[in-house]
C-alpha positions as CSV (number, residue, x, y, z in Angstrom):
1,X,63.7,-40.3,39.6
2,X,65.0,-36.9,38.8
3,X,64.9,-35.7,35.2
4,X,68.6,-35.9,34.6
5,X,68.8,-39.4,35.6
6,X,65.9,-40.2,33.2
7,X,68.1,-38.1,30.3
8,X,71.8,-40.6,31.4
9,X,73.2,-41.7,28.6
10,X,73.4,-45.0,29.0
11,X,69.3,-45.9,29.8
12,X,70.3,-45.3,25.5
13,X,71.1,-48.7,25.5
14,X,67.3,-50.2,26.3
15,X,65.7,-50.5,22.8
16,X,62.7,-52.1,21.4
17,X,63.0,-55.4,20.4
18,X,60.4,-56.0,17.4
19,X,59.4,-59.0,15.6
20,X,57.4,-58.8,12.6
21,X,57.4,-54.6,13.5
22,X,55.5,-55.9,16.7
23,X,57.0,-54.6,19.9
24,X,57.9,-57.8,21.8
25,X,59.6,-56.1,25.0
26,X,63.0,-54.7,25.8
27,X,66.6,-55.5,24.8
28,X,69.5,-54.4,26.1
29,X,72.6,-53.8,24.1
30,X,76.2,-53.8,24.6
31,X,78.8,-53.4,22.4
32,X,82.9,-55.0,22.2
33,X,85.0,-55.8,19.7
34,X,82.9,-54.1,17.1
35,X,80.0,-56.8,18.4
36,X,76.8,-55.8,20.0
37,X,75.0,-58.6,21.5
38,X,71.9,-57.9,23.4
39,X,70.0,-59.6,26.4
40,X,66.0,-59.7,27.3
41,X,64.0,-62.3,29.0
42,X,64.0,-65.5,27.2
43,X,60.1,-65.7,27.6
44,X,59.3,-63.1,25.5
45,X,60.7,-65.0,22.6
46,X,60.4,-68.3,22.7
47,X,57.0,-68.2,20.8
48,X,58.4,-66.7,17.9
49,X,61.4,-68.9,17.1
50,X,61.9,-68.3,13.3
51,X,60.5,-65.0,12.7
52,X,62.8,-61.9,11.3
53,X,63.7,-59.9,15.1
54,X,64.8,-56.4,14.5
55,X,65.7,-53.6,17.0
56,X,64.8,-49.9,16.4
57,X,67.2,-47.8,17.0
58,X,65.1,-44.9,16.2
59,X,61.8,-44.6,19.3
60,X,59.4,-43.5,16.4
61,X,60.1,-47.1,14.8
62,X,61.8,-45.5,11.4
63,X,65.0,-46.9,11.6
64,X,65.7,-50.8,12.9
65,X,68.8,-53.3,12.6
66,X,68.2,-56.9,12.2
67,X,69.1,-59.4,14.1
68,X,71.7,-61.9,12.6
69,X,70.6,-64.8,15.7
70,X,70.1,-65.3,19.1
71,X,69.8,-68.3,21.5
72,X,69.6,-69.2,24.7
73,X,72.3,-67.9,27.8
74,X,74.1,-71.0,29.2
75,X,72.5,-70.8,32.1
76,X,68.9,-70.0,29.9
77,X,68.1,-67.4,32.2
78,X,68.5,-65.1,29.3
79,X,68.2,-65.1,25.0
80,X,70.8,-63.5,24.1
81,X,70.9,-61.6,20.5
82,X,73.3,-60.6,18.2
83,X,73.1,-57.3,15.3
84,X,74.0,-58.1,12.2
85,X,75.5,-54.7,11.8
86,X,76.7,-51.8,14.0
87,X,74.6,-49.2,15.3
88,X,75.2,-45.6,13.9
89,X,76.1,-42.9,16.1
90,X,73.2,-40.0,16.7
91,X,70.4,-42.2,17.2
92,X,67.9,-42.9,19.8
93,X,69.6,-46.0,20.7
94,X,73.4,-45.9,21.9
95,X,74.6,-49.7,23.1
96,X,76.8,-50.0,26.3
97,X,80.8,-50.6,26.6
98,X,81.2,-54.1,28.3
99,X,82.6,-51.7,31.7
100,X,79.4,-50.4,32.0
101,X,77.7,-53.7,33.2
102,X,78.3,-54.8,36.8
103,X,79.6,-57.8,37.8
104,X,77.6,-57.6,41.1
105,X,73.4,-57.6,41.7
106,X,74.2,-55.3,45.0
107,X,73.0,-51.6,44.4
108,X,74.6,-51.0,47.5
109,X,71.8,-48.6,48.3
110,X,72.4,-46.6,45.5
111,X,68.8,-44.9,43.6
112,X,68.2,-47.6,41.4
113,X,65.6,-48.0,38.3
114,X,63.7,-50.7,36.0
115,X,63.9,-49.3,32.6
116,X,61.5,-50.8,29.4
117,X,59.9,-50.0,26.7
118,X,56.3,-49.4,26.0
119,X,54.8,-48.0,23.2
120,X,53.8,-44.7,22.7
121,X,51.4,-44.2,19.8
122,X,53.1,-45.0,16.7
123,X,56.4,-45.3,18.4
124,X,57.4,-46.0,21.8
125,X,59.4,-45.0,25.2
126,X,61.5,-45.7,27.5
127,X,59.5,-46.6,31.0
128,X,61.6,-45.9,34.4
129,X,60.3,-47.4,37.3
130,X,62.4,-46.6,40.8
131,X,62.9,-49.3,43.0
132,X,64.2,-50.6,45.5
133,X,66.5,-53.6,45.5
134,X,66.6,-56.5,48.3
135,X,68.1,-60.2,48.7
136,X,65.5,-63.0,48.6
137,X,65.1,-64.1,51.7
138,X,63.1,-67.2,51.5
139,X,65.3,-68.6,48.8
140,X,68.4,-70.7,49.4
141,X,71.4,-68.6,49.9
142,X,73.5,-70.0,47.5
143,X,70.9,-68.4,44.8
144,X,71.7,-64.8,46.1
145,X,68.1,-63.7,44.9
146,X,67.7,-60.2,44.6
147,X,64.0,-58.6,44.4
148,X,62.6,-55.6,42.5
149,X,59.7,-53.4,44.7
150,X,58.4,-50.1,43.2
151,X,58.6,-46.9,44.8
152,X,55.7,-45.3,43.6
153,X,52.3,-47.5,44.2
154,X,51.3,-46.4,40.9
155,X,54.0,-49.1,39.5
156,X,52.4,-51.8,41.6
157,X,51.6,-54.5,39.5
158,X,53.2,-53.2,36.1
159,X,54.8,-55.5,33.7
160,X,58.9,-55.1,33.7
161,X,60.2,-58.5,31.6
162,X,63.4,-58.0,30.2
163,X,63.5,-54.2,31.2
164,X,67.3,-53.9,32.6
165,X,68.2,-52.3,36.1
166,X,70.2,-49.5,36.2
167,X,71.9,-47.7,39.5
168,X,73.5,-44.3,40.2
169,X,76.4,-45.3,41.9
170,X,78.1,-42.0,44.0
171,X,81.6,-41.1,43.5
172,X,84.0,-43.0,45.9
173,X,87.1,-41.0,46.8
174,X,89.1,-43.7,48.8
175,X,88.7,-45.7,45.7
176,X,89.3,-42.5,43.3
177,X,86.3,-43.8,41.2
178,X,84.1,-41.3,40.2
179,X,80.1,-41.6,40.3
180,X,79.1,-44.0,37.4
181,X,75.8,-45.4,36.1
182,X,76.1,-49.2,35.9
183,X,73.2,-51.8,34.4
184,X,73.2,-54.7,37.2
185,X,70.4,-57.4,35.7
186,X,67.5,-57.8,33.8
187,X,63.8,-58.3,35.7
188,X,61.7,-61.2,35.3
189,X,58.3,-62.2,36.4
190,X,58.6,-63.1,40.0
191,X,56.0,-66.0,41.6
192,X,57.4,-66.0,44.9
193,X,55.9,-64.6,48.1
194,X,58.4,-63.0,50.0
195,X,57.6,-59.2,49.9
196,X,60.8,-56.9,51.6
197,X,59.3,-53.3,51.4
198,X,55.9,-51.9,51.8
199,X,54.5,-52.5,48.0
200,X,54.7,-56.3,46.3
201,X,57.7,-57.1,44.2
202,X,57.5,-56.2,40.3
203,X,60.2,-58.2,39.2
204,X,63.5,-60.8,40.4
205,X,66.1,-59.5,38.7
206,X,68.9,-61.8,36.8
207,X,72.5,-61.1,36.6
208,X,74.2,-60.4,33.4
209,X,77.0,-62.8,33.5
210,X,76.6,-64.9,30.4
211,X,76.1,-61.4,28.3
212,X,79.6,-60.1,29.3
213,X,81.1,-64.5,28.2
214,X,79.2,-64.0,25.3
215,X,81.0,-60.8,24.5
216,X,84.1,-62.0,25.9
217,X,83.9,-64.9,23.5
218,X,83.5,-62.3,20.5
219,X,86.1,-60.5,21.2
220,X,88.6,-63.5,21.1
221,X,87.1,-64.5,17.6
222,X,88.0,-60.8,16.5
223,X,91.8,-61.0,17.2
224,X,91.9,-64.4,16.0
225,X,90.8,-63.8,12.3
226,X,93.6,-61.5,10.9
227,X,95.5,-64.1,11.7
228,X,93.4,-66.5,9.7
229,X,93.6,-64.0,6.6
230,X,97.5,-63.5,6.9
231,X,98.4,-67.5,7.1
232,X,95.6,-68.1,4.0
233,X,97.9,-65.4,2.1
234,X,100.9,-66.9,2.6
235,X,99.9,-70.1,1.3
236,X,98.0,-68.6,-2.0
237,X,101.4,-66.6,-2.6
238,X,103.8,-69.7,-2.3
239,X,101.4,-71.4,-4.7
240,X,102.0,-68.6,-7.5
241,X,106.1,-68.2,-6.6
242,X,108.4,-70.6,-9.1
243,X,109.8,-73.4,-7.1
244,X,112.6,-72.6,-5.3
245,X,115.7,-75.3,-4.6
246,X,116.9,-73.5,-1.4
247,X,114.3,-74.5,1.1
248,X,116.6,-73.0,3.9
249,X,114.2,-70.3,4.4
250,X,111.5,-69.1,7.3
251,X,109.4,-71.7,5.2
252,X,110.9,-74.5,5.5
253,X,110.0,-77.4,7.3
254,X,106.5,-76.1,7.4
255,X,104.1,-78.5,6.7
256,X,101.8,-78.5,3.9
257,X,98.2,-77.6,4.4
């Protein structure tokens, strides 16, 4: 992996996930509607149901955001979090717009890269591992499997839970799309056997379908709550108006809440 794809933007979106101040693994964060939800691997959490989860947004672990909740995906493939409060702009840590994330597992042969977080003293960093990205092909194919193998023999082996796969995707002209940098799944412990390439497979990777619902779903609540305020305003102001006889008005007919 070249320098500059190691410096994209949008790997700004994999932070630690703490609990306690422990690093528990990697989260990655998208934003929409003024939301930002995040995704990891549901294994790294579920022994620490009820403890206070925080994200740094700062990689020498000064500056974090708590969590408000999270749960499980609907498929429970993935714990999903939510911020209780935006992230500022000139930190470490910069969340995705819901465009960024594909839709698709297929890297379509594009350079494509595990990113996590380890620590790194008393801080941490960002971990790329290159890989390259197959179909399962001893599971069923209605699963559409897709496998993580390293590049480098020195990432043989490492731990990649919850670490999210990004690919450079090249500029397509007959489409008029220009080159973009997209985050496809997250990896997760794989205890298969098949094994596509020449090194074993670090990590089966999990689409991030229920992240962009969850998002979805946020958005929707957002647009529906101004009109929650407006309708409670017009019933406090009726209350305080003297009673009118002519009930000819826009009001009337309108049945009392």
């Amino acid at each position: 992996m070249h320098d500059r794809e190691r410096d994209t933007r949008e790997l700004r979106s994999v932070a630690p996930l703490l609990v306690n101040g422990q690093l528990v693994g990697a989260v990655t964060l998208v934003r929409n509607a003024g939301k930002v939800i995040g995704a990891t691997d549901p294994e790294l959490l579920r022994a620490h149901v009820g403890a206070q989860l925080t994200v740094a947004t700062l990689l020498d672990g000064s500056a974090t955001v708590p969590v408000s909740h999270w749960g499980l995906s609907r498929s429970a493939s993935l714990a999903l979090i939510e911020l209780a409060s935006p992230i500022e702009a000139g930190l470490d840590v910069r969340p995705l717009e819901l465009g960024a994330v594909s839709g698709s597992l297929d890297t379509r042969g594009a350079p494509a890269a595990l990113v996590g977080i380890a620590r790194d003293g008393a801080g941490f960093v960002r971990r790329h591992v290159p890989v390259q990205v197959d179909r399962d092909e001893t599971a069923p194919p209605s699963t559409a499997t897709r496998l993580a193998s390293p590049i480098d023999p020195a990432h043989v082996g490492i731990a990649v839970d919850g670490a999210a796969l990004f690919a450079w995707f090249p500029p397509n002209p007959a489409l008029g799309r220009a080159g973009e940098v997209l985050v496809l799944g997250l990896g997760q412990p794989y205890r298969g056997f098949a094994k596509p390439r020449d090194h074993p497979v670090v990590a089966e990777i999990v689409g991030l379908d229920d992240l962009g619902r969850a998002l979805l779903v946020a958005h929707r609540t957002e647009e529906r709550e101004p009109e929650l305020v407006q309708v409670a305003g017009e019933i406090e102001d009726r209350g305080a108006r003297p009673e009118r006889s002519d009930r000819s008005g826009p009001a009337a007919g309108r049945p009392k809440r």
